[in-house]
VMD Tcl script that draws the C-alpha trace (Angstrom):
set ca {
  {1.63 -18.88 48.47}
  {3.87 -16.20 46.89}
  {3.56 -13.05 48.24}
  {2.35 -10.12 45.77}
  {4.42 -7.41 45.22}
  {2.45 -3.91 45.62}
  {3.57 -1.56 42.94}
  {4.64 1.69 44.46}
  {6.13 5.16 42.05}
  {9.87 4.18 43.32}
  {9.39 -0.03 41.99}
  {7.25 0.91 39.17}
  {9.44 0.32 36.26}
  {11.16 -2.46 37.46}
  {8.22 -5.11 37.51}
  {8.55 -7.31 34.34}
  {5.71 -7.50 32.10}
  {7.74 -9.37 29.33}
  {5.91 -12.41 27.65}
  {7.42 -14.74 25.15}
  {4.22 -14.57 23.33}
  {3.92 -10.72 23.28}
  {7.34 -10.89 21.90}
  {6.70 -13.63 18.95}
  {3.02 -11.23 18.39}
  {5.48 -7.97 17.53}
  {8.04 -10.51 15.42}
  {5.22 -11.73 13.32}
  {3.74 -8.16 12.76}
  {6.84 -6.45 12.02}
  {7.40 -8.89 9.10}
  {3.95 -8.56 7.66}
  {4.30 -4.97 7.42}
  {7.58 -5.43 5.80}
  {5.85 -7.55 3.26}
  {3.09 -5.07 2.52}
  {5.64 -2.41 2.38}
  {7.54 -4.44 -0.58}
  {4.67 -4.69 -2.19}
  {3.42 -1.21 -2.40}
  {6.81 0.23 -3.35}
  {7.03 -2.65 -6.09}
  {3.30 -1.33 -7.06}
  {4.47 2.12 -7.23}
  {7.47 1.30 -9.46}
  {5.22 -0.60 -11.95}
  {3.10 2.50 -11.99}
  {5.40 5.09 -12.44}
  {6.95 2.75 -15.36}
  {3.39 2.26 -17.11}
  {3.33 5.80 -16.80}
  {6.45 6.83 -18.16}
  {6.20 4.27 -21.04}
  {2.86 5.99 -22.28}
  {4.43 9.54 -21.95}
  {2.12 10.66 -18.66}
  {3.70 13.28 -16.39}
  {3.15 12.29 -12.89}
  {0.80 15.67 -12.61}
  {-1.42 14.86 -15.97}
  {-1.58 11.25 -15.14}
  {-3.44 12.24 -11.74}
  {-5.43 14.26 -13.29}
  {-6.60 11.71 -15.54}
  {-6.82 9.46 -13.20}
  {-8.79 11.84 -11.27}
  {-6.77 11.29 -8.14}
  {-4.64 14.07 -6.28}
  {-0.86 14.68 -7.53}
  {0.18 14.13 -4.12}
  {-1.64 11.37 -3.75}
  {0.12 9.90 -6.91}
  {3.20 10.53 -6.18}
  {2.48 8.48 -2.60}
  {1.60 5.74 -4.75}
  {4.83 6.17 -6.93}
  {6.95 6.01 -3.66}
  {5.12 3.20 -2.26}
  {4.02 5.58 0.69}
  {0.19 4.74 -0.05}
  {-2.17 1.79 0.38}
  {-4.49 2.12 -2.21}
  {-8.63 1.39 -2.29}
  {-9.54 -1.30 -5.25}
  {-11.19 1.51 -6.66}
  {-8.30 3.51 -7.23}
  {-6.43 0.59 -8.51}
  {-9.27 0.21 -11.21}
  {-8.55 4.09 -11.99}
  {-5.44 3.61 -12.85}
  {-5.81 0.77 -15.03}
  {-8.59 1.92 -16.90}
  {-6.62 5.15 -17.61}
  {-3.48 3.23 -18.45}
  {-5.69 1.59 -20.88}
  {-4.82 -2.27 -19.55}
  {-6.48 -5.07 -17.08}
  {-6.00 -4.61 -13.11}
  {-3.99 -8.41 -13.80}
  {-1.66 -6.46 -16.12}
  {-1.32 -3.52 -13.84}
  {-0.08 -6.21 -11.26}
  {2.27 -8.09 -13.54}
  {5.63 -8.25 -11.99}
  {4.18 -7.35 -8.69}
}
mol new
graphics top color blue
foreach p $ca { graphics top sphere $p radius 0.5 }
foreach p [lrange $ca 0 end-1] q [lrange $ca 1 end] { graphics top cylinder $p $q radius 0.2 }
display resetview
C-alpha cells in the first residue's frame, strides 16, 4: 500500500494536482469563448455598419434604441453580450428583421 504523503507549508506547492482531463476541460473552454468572442465583435461590426448606412450617430442611435451610449458602443466593440431583447431593439429601430440584423454574422 503506498504510503500518503502529509502535506506540510515547506511541500505544499510541490504536490501535483495536474489531470489530463482538467487540462482538455480548460482547452475546450478557452475555444468556446474564442468563438463567442468572434461572434460578438462580428455583431458589433454589422451594427455599427447598419448604423452608419442609415446616418445614426453612435449617441442618437442609443438613444433611440433606448439603450445607454456606453452600452452601445460595448456592443460596437464586441465588448457586450447582449439580452434578445436588446437585439429586438435594435432591429426594430434599424427598421429590419432580427434575421437581417444577423446576416453576415
Amino acid at each position: 500500500m503506498a504510503k500518503s504523503r502529509e502535506t506540510t507549508p515547506a511541500n505544499r506547492g510541490s504536490i501535483d494536482t495536474h489531470s489530463p482531463y482538467t487540462d482538455r476541460l480548460c482547452q475546450v473552454s478557452n475555444t468556446g469563448m474564442a468563438k463567442r468572442a468572434d461572434i460578438l465583435e462580428r455583431f458589433g461590426k454589422r451594427v455599427r455598419e447598419l448604423r452608419t448606412a442609415q446616418g445614426y450617430s453612435q449617441e442618437n442611435f442609443a438613444y433611440a434604441c433606448e439603450l445607454d451610449r456606453s452600452y452601445m458602443g460595448g456592443i460596437e466593440r464586441g465588448e457586450r453580450n447582449l439580452a434578445l431583447r436588446n437585439i429586438e431593439l435594435i432591429a426594430e429601430t434599424l427598421e429590419i428583421s432580427i434575421s437581417e440584423l444577423f446576416e453576415g454574422v
